[in-house]
DSSP file (Angstrom, degrees, kcal/mol; ACC not computed):
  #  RESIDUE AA STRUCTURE BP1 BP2  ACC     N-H-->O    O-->H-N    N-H-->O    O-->H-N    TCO  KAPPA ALPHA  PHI   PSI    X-CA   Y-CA   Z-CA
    1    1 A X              0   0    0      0, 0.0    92,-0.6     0, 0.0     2,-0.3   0.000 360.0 360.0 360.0 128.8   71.6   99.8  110.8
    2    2 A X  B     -a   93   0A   0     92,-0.1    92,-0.2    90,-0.1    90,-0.0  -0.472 360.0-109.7 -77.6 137.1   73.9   97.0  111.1
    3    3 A X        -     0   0    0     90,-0.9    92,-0.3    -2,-0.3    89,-0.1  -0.346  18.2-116.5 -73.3-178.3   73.7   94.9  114.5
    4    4 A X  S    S+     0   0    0      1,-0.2    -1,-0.2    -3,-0.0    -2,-0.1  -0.020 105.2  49.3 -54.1 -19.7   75.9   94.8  117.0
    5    5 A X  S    S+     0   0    0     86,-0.1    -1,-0.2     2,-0.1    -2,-0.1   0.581  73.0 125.6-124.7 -28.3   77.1   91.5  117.3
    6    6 A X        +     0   0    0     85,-0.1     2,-0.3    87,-0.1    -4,-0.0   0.133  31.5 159.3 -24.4 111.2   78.0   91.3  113.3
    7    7 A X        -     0   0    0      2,-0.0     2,-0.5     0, 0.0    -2,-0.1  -0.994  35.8-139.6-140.8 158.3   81.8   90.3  113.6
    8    8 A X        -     0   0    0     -2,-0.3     2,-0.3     4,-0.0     3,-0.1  -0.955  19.6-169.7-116.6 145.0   83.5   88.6  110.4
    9    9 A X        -     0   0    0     -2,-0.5    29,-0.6     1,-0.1    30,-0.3  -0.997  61.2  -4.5-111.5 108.0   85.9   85.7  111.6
   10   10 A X  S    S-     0   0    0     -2,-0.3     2,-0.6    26,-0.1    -1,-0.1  -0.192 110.7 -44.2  87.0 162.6   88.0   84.4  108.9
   11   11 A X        -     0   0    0     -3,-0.1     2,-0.2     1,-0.0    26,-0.1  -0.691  61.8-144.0 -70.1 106.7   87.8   85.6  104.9
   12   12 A X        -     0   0    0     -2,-0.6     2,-0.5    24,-0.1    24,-0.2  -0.536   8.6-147.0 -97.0 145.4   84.4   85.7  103.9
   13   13 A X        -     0   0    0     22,-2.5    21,-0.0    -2,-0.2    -2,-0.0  -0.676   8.8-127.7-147.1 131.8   83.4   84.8  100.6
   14   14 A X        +     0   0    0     -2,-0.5    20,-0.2    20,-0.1     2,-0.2   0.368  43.9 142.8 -60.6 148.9   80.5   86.2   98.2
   15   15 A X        -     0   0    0     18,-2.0    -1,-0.1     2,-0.0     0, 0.0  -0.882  46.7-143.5-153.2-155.4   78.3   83.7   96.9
   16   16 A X        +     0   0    0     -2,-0.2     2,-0.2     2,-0.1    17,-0.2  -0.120  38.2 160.9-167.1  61.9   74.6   83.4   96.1
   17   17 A X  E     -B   32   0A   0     15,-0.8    15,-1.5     1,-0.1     2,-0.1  -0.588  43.0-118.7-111.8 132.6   73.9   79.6   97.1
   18   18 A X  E     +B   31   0A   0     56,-0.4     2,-0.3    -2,-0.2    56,-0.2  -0.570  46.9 172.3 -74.2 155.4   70.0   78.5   97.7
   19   19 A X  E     -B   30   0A   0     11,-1.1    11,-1.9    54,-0.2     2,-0.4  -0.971  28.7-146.3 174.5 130.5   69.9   77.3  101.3
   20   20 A X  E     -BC  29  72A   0     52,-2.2    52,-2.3    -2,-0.3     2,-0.5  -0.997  10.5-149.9-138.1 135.5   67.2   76.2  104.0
   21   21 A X  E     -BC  28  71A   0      7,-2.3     7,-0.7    -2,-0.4     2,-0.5  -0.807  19.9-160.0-115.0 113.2   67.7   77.0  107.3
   22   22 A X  E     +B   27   0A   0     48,-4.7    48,-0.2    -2,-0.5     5,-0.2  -0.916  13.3 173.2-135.7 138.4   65.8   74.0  109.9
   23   23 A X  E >   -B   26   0A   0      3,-1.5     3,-1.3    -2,-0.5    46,-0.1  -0.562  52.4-102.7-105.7 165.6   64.9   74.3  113.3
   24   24 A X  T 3  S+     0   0    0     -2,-0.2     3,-0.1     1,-0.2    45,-0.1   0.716 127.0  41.2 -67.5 -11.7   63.0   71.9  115.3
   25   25 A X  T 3  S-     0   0    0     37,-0.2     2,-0.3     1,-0.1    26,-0.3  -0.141 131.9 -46.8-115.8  36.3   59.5   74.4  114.9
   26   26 A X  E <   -B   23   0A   0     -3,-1.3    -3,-1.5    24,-0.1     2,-0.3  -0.960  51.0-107.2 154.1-169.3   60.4   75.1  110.9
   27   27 A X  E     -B   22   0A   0     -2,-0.3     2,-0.3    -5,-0.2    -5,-0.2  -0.815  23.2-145.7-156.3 168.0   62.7   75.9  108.4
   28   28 A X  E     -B   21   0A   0     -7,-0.7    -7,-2.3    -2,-0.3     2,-0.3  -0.929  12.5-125.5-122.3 160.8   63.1   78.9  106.4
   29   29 A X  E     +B   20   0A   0     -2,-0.3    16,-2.8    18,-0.3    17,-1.3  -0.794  43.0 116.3-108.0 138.8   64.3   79.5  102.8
   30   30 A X  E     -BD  19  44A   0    -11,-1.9   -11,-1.1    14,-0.3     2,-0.5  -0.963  53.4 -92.8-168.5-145.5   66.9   81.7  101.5
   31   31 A X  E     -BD  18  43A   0     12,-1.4    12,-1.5   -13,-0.2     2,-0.4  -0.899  31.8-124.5-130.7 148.1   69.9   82.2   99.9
   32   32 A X  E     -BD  17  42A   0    -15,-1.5   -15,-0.8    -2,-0.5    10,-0.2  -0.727  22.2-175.9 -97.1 150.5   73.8   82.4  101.6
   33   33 A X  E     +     0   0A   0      8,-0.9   -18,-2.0     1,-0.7     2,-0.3   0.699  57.0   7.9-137.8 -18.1   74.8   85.0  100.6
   34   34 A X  E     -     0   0A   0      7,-0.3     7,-1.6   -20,-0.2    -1,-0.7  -0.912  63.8-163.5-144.4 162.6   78.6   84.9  102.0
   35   35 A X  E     + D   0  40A   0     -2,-0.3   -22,-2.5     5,-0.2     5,-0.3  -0.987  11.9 173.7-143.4 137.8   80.5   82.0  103.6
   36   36 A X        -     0   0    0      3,-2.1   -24,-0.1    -2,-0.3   -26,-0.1  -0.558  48.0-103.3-109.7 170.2   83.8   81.4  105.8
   37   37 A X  S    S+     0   0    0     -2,-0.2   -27,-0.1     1,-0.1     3,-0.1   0.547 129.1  44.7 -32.2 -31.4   85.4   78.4  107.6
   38   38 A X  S    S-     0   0    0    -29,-0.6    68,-2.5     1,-0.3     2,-0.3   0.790 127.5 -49.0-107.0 -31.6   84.1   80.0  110.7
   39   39 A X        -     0   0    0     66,-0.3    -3,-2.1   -30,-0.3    -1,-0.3  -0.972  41.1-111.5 173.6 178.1   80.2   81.0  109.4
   40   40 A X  E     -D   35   0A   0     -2,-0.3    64,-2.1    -5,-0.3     2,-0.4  -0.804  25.9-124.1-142.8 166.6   77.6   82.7  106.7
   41   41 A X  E     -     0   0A   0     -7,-1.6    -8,-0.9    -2,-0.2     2,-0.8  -0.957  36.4-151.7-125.0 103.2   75.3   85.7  106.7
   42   42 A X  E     -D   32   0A   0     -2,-0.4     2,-0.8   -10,-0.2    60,-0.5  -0.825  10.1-160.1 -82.4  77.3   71.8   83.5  105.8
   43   43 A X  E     -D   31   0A   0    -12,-1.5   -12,-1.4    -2,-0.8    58,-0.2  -0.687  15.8-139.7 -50.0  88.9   69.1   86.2  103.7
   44   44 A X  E     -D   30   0A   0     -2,-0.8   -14,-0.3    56,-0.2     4,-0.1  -0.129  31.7-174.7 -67.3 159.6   65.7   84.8  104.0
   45   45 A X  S    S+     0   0    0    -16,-2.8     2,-0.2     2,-0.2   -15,-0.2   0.822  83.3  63.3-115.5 -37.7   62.9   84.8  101.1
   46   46 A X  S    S-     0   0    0    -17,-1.3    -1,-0.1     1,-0.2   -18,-0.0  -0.632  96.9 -93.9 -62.6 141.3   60.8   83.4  103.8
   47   47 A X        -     0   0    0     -2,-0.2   -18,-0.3     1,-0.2    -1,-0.2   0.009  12.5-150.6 -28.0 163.5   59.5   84.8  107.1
   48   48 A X        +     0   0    0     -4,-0.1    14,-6.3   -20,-0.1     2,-0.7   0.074  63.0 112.0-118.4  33.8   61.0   84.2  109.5
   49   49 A X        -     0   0    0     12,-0.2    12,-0.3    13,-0.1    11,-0.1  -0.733  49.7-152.1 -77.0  86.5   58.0   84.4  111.5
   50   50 A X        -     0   0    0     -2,-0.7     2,-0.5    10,-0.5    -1,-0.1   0.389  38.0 -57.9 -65.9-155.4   56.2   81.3  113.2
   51   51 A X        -     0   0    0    -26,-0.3     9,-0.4     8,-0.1    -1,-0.2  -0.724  57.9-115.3 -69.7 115.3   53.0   80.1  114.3
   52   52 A X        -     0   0    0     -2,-0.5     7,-0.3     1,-0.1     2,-0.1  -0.157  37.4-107.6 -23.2 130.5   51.3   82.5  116.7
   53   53 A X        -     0   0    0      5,-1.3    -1,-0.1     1,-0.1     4,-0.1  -0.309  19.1-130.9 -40.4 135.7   50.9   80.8  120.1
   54   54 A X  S    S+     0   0    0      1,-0.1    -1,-0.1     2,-0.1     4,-0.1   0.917 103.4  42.2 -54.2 -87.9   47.2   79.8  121.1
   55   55 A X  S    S+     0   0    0      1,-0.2    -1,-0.1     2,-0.1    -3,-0.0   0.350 133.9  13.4 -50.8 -14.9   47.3   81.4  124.4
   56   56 A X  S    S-     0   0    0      2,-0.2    -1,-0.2     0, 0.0    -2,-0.1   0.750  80.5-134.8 -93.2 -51.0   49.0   84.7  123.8
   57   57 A X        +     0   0    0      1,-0.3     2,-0.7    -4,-0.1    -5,-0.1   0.275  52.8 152.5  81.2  12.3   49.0   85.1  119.8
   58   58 A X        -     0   0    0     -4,-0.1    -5,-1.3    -6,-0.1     2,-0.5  -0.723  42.2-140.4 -58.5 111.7   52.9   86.2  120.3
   59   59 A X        -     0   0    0     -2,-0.7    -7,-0.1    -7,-0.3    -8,-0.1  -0.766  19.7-138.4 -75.9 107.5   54.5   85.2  116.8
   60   60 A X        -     0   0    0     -2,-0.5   -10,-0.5    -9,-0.4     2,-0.4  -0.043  19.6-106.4 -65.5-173.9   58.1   83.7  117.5
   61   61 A X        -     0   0    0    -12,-0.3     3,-0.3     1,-0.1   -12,-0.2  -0.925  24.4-141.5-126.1 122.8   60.9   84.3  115.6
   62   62 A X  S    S+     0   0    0    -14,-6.3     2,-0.4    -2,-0.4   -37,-0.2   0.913  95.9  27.9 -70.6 -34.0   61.6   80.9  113.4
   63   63 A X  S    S+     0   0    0    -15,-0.5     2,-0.3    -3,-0.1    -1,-0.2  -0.638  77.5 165.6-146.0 108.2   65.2   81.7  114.1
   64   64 A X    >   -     0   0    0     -2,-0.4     3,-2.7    -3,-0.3    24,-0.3  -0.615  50.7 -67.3-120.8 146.5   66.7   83.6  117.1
   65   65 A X  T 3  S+     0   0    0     -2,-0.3    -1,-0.2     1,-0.2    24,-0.2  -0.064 118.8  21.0 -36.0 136.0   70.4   84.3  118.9
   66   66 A X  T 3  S+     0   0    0     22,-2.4    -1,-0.2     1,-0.3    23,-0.1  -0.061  84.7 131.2  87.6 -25.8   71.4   80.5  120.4
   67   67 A X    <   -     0   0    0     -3,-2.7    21,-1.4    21,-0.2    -1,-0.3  -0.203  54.7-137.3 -78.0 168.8   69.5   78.3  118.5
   68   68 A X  E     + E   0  87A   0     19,-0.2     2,-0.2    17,-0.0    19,-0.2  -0.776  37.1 168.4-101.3 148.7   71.2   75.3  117.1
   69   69 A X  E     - E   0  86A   0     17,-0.8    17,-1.0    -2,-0.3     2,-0.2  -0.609  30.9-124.0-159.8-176.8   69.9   74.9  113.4
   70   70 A X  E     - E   0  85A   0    -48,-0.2   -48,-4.7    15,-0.2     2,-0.5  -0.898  22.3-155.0-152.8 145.3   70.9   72.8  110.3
   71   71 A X  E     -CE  21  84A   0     13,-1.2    13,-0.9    -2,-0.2     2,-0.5  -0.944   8.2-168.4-153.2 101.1   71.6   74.4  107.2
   72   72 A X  E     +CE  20  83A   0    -52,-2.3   -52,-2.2    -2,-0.5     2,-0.3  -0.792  17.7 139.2 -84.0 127.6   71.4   72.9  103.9
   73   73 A X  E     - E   0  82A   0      9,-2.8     9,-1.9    -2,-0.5     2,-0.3  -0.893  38.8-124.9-164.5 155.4   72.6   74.0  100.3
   74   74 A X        -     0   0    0     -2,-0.3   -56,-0.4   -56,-0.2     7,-0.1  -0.834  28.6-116.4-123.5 149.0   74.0   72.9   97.4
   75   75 A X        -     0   0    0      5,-0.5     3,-0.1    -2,-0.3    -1,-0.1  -0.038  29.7-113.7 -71.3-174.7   77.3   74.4   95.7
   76   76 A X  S    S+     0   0    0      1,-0.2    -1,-0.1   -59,-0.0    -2,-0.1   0.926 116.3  40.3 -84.3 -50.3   77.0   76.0   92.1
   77   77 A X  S    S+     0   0    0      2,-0.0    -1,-0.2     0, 0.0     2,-0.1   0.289 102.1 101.1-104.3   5.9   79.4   73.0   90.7
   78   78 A X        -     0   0    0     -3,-0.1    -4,-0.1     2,-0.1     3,-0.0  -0.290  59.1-157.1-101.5 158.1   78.0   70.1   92.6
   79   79 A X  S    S+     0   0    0     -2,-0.1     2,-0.2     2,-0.1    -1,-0.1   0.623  75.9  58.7-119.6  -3.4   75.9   67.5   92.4
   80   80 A X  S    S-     0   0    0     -7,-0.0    -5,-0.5     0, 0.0     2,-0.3  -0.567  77.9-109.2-105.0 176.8   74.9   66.9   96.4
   81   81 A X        -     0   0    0     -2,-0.2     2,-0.3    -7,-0.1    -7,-0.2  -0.837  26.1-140.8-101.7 148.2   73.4   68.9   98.9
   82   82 A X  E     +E   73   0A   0     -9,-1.9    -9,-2.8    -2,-0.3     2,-0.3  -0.808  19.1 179.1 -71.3 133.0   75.6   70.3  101.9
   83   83 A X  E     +E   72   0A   0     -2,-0.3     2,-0.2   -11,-0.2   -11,-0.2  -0.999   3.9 178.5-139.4 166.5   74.1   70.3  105.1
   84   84 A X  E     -E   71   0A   0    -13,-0.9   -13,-1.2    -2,-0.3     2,-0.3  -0.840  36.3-110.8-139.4 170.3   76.3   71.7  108.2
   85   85 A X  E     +E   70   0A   0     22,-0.6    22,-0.3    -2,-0.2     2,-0.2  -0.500  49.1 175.2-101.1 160.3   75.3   72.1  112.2
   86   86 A X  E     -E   69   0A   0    -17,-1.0   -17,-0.8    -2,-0.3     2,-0.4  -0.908  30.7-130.6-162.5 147.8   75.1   76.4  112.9
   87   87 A X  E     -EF  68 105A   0     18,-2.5    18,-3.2    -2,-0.2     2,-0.6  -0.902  26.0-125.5-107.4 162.1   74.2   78.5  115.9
   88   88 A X  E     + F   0 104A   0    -21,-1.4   -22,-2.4    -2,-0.4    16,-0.2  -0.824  42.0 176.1-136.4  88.5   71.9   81.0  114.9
   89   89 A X  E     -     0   0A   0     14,-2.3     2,-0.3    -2,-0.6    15,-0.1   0.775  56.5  -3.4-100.2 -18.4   74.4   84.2  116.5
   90   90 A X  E     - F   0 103A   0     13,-0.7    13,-1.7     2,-0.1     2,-0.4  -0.974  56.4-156.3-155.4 165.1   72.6   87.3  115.5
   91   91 A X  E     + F   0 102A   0     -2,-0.3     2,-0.3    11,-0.3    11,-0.2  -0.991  55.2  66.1-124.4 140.0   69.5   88.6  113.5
   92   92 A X  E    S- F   0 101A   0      9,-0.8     9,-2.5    -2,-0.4     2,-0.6  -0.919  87.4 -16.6 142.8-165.0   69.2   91.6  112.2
   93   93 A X  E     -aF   2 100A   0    -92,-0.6   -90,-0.9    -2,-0.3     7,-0.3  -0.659  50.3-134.3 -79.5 113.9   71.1   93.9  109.1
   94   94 A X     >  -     0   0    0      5,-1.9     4,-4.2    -2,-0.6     5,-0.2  -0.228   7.9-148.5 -83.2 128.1   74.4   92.8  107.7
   95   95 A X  T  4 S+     0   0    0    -92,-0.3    -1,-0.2     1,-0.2   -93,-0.1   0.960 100.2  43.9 -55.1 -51.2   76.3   96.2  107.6
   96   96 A X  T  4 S+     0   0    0      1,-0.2    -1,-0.2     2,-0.1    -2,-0.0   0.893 123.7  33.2 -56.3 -42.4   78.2   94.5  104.3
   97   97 A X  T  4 S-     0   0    0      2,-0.2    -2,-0.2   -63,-0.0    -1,-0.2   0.746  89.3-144.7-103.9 -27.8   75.0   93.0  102.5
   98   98 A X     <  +     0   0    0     -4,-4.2     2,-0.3     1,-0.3    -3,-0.1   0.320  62.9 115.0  85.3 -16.5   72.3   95.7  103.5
   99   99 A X  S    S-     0   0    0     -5,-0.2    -5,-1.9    -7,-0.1     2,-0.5  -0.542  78.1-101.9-109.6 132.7   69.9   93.0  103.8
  100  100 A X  E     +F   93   0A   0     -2,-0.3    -7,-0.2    -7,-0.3   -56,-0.2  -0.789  62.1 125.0 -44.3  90.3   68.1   91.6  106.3
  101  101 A X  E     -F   92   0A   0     -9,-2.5    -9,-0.8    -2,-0.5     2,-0.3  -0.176  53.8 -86.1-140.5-147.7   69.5   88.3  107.6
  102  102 A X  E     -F   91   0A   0    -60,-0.5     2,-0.3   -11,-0.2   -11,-0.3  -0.704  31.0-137.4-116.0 167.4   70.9   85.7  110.3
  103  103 A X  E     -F   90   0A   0    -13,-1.7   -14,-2.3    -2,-0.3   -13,-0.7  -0.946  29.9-164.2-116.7 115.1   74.5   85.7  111.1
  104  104 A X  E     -F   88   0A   0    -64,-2.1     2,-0.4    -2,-0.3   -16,-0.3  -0.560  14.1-169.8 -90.4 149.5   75.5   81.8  111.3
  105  105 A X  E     -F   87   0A   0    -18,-3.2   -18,-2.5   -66,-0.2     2,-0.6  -0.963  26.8-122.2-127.9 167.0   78.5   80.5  112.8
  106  106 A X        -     0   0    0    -68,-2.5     2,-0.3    -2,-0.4   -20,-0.2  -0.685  25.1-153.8 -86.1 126.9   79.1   76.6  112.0
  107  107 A X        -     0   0    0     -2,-0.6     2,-0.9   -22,-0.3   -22,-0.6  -0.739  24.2 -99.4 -97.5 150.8   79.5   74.3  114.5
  108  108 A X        -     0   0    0     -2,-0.3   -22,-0.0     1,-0.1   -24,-0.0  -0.654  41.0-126.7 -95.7 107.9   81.1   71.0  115.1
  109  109 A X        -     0   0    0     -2,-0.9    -1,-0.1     1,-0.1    -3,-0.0  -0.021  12.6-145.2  -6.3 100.7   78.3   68.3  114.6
  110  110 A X  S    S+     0   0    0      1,-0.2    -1,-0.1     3,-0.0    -2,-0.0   0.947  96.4  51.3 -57.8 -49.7   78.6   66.1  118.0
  111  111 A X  S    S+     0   0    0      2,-0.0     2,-0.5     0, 0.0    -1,-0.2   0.735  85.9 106.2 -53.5 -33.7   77.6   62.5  116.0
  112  112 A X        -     0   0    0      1,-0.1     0, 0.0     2,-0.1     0, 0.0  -0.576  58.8-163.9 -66.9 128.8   80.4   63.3  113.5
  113  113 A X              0   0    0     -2,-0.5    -1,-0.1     1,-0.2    -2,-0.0   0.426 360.0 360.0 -62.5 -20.5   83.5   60.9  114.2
  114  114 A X              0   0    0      0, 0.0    -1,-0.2     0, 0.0    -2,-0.1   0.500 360.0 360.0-109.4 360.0   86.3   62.2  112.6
């Protein structure tokens, strides 16, 4: 089932780019898997699972609606890595992809000048 908050903004467009998703408690690995101006649908190859708490043993979710994240990958034709600011806007199945993902959108980097 696809969630609920899946909305496409802007012309999305397929790719299949390697791509690590980091939070302040982690990162996860996967691949982008389509891209806009506005955002990506992020398919992990890793959990997305974190370290169980001592005191509960509740295992967080490495990456969950609201967090602010950084999101690296480098393009097919390229010889640097991208990395871009993103909030982390839904989890769950992209109705397009089938797959299990994130929904990103990109954000404007506060420290960037321009």
């Amino acid at each position: 089932m696809a969630h609920k908050y899946e909305k496409r903004t802007g012309t999305r467009h397929d790719v299949s780019w390697n791509a690590e998703c980091g939070v302040a408690h982690g990162f996860a690995m996967g691949l982008i898997r389509d891209i806009s101006s506005r955002g990506m649908f992020f398919q992990p190859v890793t959990e997305l699972l974190g370290t169980p708490t001592w005191e509960t043993g509740d295992v967080p979710l490495l990456l969950r609606p609201g967090d602010k994240i950084s999101v690296s990958y480098t393009l097919e034709r390229s010889q640097g890595e991208v990395t871009v600011p993103a909030t982390v806007k839904w989890v769950g199945t992209s109705k397009k992809h089938g797959e299990y993902g994130v929904g990103l959108e990109l954000t404007r980097d506060d420290n960037d000048d321009s």
